[in-house]
PyMOL Python script that loads the backbone (N, CA, C, O; Angstrom):
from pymol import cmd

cmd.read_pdbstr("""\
ATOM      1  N   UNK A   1      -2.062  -9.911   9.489  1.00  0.00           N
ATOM      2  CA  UNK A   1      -2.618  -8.581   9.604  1.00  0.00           C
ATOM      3  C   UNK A   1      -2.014  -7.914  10.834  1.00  0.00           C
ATOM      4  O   UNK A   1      -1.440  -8.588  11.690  1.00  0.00           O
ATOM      5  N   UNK A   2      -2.144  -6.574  10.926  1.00  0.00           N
ATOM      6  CA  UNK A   2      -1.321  -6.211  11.740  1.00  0.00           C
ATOM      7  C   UNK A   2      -1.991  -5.925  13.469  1.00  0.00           C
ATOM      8  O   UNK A   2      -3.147  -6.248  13.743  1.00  0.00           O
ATOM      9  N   UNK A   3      -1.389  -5.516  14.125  1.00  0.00           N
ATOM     10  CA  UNK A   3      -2.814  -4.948  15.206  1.00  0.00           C
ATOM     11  C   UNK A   3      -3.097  -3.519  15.207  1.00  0.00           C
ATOM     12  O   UNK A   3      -3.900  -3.327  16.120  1.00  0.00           O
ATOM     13  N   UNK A   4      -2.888  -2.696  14.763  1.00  0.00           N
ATOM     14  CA  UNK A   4      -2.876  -1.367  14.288  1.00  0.00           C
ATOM     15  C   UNK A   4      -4.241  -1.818  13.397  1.00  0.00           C
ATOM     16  O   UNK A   4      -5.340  -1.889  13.947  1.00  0.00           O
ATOM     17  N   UNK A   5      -4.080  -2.074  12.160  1.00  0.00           N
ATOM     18  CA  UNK A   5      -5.448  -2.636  11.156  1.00  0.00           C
ATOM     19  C   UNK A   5      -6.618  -3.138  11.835  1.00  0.00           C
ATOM     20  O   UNK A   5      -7.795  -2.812  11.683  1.00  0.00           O
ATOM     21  N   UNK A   6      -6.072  -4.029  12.651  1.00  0.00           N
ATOM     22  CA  UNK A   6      -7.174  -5.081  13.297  1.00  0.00           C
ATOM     23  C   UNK A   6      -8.252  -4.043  14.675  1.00  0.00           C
ATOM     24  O   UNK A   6      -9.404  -4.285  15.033  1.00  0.00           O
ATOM     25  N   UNK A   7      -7.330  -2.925  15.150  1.00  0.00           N
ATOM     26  CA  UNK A   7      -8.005  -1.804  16.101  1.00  0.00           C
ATOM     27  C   UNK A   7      -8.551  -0.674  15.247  1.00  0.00           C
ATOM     28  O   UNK A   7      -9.334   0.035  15.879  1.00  0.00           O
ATOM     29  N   UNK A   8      -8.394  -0.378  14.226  1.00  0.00           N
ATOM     30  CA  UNK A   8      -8.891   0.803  13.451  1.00  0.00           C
ATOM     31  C   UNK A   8      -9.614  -0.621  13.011  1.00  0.00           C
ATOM     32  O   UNK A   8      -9.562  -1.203  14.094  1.00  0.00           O
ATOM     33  N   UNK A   9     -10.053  -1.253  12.390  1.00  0.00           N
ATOM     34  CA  UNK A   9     -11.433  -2.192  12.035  1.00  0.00           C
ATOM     35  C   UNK A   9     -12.299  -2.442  13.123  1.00  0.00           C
ATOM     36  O   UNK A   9     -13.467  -2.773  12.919  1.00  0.00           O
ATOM     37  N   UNK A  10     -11.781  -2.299  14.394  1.00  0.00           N
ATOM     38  CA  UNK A  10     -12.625  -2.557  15.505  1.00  0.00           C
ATOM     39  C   UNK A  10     -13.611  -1.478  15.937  1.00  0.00           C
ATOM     40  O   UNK A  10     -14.764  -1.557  16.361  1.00  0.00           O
ATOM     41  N   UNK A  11     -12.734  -0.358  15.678  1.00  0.00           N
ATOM     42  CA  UNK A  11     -13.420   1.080  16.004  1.00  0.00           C
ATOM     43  C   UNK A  11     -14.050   1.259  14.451  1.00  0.00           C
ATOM     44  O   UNK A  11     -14.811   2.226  14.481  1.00  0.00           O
ATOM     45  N   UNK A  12     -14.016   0.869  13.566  1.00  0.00           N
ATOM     46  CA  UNK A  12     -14.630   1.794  12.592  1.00  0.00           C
ATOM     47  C   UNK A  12     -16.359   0.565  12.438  1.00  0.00           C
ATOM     48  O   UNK A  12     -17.336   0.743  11.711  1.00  0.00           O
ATOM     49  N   UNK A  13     -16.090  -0.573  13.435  1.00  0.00           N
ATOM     50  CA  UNK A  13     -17.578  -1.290  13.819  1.00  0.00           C
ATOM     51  C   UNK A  13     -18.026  -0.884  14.214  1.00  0.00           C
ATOM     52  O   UNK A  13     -19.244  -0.941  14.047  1.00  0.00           O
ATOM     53  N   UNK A  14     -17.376   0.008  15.227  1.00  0.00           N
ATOM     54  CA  UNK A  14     -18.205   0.551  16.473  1.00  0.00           C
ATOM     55  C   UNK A  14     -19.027   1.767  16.003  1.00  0.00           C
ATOM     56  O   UNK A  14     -20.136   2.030  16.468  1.00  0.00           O
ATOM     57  N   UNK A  15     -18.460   2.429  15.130  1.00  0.00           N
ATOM     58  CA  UNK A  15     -18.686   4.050  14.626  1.00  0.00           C
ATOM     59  C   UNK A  15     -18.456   3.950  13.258  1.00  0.00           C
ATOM     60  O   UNK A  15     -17.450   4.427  12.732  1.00  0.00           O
ATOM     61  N   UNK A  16     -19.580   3.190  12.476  1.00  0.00           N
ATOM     62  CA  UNK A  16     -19.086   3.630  10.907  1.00  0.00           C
ATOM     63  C   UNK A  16     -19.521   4.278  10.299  1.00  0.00           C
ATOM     64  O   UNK A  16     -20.729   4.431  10.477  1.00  0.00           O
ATOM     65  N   UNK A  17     -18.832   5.110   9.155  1.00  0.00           N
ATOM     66  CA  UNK A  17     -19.244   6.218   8.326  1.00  0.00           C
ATOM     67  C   UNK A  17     -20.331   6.361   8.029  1.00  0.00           C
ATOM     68  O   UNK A  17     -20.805   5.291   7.647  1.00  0.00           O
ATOM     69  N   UNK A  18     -21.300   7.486   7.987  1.00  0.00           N
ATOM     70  CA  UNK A  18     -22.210   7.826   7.671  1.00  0.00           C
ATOM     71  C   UNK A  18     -22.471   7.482   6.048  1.00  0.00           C
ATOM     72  O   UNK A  18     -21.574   7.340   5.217  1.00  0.00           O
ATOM     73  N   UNK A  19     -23.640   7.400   5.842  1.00  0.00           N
ATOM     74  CA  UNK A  19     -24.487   7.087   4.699  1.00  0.00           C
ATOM     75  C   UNK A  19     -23.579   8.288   3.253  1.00  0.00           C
ATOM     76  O   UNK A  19     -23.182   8.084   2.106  1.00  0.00           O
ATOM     77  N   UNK A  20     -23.617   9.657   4.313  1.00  0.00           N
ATOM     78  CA  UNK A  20     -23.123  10.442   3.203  1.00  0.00           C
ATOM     79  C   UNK A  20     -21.778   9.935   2.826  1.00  0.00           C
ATOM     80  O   UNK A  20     -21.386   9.688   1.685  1.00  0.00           O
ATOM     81  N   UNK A  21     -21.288   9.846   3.664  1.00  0.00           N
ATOM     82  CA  UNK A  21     -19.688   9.887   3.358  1.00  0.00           C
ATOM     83  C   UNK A  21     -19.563   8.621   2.374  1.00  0.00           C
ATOM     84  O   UNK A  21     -18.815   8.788   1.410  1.00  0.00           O
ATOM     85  N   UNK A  22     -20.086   7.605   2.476  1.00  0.00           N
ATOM     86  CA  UNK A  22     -19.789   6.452   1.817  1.00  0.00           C
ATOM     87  C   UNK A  22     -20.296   6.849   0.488  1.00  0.00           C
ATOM     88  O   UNK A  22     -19.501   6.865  -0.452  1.00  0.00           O
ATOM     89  N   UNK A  23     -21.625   7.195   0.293  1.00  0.00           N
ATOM     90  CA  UNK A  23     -21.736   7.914  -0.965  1.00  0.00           C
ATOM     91  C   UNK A  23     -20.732   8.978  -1.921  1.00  0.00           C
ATOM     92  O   UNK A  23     -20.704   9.101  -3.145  1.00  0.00           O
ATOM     93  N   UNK A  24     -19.928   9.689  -0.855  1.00  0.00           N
ATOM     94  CA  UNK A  24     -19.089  10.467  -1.569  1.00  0.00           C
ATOM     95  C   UNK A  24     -17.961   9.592  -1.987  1.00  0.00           C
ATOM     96  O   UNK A  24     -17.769   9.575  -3.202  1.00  0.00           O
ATOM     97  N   UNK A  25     -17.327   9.006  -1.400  1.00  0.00           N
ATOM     98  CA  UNK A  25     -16.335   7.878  -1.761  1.00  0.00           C
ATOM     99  C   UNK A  25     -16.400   7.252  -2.541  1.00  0.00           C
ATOM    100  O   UNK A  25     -15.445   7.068  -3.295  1.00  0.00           O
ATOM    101  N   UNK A  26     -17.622   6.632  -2.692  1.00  0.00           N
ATOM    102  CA  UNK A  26     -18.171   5.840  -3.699  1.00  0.00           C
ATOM    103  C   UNK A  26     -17.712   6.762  -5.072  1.00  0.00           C
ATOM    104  O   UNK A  26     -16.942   6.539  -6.007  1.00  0.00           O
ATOM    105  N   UNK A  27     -18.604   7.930  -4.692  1.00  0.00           N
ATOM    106  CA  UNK A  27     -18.545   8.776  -5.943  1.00  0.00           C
ATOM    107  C   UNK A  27     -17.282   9.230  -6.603  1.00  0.00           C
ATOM    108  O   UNK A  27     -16.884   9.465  -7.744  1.00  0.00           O
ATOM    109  N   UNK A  28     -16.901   9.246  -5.571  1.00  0.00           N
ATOM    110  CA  UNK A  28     -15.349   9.960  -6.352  1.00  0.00           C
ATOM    111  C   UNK A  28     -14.262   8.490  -6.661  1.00  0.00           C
ATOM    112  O   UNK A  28     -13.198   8.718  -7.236  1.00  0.00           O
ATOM    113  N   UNK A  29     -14.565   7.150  -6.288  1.00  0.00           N
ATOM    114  CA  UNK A  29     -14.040   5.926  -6.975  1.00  0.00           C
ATOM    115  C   UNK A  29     -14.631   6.067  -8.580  1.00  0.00           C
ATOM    116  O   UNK A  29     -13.803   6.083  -9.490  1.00  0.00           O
ATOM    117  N   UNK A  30     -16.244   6.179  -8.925  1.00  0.00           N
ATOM    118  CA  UNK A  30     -16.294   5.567  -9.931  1.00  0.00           C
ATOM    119  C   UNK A  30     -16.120   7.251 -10.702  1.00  0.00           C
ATOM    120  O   UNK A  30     -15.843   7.384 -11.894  1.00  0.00           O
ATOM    121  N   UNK A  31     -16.280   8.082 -10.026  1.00  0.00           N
ATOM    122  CA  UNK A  31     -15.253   9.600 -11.276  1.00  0.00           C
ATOM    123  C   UNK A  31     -13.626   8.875 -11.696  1.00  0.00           C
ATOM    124  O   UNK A  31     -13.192   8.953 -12.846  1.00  0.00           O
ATOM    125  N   UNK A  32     -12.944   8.264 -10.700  1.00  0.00           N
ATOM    126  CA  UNK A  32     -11.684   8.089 -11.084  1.00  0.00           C
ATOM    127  C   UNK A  32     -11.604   6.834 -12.019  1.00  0.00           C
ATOM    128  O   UNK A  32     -10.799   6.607 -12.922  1.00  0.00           O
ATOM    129  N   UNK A  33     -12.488   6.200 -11.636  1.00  0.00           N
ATOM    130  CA  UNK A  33     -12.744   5.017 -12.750  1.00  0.00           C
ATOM    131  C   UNK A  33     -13.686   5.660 -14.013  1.00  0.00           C
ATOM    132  O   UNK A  33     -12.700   5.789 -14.739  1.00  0.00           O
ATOM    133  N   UNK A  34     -14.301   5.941 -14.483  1.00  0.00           N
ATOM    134  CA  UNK A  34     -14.683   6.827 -15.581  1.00  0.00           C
ATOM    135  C   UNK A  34     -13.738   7.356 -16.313  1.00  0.00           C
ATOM    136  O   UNK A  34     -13.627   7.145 -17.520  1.00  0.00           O
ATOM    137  N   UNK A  35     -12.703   8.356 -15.387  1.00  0.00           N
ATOM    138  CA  UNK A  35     -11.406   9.313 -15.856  1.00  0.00           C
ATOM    139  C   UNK A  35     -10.484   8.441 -16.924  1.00  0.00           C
ATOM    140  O   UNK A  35      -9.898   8.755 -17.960  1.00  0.00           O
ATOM    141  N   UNK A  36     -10.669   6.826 -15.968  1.00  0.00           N
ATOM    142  CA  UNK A  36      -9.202   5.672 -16.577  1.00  0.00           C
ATOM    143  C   UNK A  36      -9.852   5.213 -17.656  1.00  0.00           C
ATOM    144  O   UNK A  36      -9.313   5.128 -18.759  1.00  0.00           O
ATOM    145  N   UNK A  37     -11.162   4.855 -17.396  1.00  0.00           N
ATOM    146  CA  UNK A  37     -11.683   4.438 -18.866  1.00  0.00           C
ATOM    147  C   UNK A  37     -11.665   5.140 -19.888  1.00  0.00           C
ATOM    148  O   UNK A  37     -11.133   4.602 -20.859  1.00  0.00           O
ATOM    149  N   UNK A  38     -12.198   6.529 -20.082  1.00  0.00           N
ATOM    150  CA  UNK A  38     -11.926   7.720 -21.034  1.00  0.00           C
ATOM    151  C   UNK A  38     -10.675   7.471 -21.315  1.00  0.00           C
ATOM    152  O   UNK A  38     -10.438   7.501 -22.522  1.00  0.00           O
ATOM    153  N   UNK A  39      -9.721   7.217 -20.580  1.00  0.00           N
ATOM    154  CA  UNK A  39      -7.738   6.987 -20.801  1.00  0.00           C
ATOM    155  C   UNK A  39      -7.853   5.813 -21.701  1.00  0.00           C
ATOM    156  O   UNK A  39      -7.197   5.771 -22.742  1.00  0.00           O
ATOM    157  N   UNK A  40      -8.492   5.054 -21.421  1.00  0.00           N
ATOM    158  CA  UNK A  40      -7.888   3.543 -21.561  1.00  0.00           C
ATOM    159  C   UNK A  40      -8.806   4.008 -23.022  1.00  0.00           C
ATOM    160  O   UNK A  40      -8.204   4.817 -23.728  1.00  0.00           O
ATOM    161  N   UNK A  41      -9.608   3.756 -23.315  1.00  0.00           N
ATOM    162  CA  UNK A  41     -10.559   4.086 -24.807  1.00  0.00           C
ATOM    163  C   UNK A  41      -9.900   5.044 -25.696  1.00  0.00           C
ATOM    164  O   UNK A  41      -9.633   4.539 -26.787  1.00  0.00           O
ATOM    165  N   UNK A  42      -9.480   6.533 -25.543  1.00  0.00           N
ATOM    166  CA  UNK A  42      -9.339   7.121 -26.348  1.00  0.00           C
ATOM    167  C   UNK A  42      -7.797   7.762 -26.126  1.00  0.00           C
ATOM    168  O   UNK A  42      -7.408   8.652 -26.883  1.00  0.00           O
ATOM    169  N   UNK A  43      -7.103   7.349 -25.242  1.00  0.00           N
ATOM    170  CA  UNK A  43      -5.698   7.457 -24.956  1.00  0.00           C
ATOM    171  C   UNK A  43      -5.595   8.345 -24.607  1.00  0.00           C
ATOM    172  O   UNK A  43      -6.627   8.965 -24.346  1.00  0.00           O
ATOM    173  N   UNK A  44      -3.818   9.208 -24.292  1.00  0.00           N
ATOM    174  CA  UNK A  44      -4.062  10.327 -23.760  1.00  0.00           C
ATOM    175  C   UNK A  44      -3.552  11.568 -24.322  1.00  0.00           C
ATOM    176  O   UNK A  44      -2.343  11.479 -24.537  1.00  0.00           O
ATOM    177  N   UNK A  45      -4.008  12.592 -24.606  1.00  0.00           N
ATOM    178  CA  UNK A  45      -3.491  13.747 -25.652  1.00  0.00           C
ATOM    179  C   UNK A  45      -2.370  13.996 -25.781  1.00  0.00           C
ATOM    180  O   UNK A  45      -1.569  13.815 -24.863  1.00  0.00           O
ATOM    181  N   UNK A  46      -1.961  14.571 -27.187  1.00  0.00           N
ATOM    182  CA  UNK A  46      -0.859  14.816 -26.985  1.00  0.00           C
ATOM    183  C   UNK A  46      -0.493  16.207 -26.168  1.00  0.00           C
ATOM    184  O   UNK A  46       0.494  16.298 -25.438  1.00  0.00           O
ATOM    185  N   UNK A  47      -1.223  17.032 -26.348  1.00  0.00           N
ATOM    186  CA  UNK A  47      -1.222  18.564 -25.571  1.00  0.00           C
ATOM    187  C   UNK A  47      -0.837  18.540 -24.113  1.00  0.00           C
ATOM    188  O   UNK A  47      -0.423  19.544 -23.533  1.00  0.00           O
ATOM    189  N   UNK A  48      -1.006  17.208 -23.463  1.00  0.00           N
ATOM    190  CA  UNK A  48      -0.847  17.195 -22.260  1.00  0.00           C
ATOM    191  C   UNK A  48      -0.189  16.522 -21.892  1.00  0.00           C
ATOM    192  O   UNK A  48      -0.341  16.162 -20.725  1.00  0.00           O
ATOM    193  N   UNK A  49       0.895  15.987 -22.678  1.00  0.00           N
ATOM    194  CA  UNK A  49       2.430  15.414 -22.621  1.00  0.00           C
ATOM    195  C   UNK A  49       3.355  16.219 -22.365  1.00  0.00           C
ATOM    196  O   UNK A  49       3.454  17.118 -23.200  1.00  0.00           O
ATOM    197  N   UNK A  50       4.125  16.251 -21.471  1.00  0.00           N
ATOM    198  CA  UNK A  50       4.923  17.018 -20.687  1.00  0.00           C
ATOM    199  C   UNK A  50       6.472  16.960 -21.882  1.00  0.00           C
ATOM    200  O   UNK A  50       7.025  15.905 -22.192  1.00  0.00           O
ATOM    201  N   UNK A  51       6.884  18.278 -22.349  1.00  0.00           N
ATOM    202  CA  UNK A  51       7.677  17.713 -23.350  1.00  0.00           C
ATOM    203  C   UNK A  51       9.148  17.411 -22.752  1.00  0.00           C
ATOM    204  O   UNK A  51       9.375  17.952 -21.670  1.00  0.00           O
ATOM    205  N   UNK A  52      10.062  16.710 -23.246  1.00  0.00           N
ATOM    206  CA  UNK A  52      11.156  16.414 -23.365  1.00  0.00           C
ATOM    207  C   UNK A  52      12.016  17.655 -23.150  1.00  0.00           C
ATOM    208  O   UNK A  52      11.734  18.757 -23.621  1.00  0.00           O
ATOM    209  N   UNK A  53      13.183  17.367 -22.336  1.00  0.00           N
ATOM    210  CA  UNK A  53      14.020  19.063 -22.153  1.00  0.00           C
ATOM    211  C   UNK A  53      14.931  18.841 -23.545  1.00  0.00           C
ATOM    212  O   UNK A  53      14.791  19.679 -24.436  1.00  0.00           O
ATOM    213  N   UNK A  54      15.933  17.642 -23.763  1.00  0.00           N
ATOM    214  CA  UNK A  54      16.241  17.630 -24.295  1.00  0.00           C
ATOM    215  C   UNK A  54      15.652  17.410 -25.880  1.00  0.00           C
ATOM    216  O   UNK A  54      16.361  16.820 -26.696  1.00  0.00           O
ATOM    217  N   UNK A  55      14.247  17.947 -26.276  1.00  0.00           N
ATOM    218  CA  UNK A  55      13.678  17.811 -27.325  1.00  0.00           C
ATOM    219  C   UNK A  55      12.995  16.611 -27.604  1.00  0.00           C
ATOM    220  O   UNK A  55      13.503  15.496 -27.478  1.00  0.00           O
ATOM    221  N   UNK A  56      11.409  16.921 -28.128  1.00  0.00           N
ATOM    222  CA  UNK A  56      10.719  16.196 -28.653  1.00  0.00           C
ATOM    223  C   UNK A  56      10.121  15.699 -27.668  1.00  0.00           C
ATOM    224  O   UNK A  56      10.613  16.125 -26.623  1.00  0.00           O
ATOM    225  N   UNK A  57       8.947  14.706 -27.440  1.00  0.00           N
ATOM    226  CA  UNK A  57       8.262  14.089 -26.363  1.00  0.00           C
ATOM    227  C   UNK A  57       8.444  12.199 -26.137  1.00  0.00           C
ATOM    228  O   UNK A  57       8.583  11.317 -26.985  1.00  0.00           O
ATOM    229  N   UNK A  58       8.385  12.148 -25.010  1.00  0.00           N
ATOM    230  CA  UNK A  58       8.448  11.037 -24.837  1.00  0.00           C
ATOM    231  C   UNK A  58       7.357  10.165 -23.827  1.00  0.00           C
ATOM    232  O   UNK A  58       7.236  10.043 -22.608  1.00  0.00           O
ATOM    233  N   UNK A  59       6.777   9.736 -24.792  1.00  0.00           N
ATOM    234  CA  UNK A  59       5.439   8.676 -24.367  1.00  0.00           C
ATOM    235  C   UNK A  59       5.632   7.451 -23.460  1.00  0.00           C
ATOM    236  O   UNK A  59       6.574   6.668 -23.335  1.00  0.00           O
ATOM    237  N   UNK A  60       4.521   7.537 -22.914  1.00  0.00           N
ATOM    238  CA  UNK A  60       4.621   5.887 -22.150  1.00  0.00           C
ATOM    239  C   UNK A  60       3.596   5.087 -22.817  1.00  0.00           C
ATOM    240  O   UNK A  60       2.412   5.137 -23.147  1.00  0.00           O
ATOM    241  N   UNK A  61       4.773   4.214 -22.864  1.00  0.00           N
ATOM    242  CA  UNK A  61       4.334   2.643 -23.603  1.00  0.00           C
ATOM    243  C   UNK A  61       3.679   1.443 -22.892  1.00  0.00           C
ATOM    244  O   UNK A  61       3.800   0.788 -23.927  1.00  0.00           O
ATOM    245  N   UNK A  62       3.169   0.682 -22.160  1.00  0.00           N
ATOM    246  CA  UNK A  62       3.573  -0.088 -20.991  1.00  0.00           C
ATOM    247  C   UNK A  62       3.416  -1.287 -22.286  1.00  0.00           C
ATOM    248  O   UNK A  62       3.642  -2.475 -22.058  1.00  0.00           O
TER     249      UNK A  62
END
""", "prot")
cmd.dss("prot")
cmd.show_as("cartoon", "prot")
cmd.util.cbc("prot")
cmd.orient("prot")
């Protein structure tokens, strides 16, 4: 680990985020996890596939 990491962990003991803030973080992890699941379940439109210059669209596969 580095010592840069290991001093920002030291100070963020000393002074850690408020109740709100962790709530918002929180919140906006499980919106982005919600977003991937909606992805991952029902895939992703075609309307919002960026098209091909040289014609037609091209999908990602993984």
């Amino acid at each position: 680990m580095n010592l840069i990491w290991l001093l920002r962990a030291a100070r963020w003991a000393r002074n850690p985020p408020s109740a709100k803030r962790v709530k918002l973080v929180l919140g906006i992890i499980a919106f982005c996890l919600f977003i991937a699941g909606l992805e991952l379940i029902w895939g992703w439109p075609e309307w919002l596939t960026v098209p091909n210059p040289s014609g037609g669209a091209r999908r990602f596969t993984p």
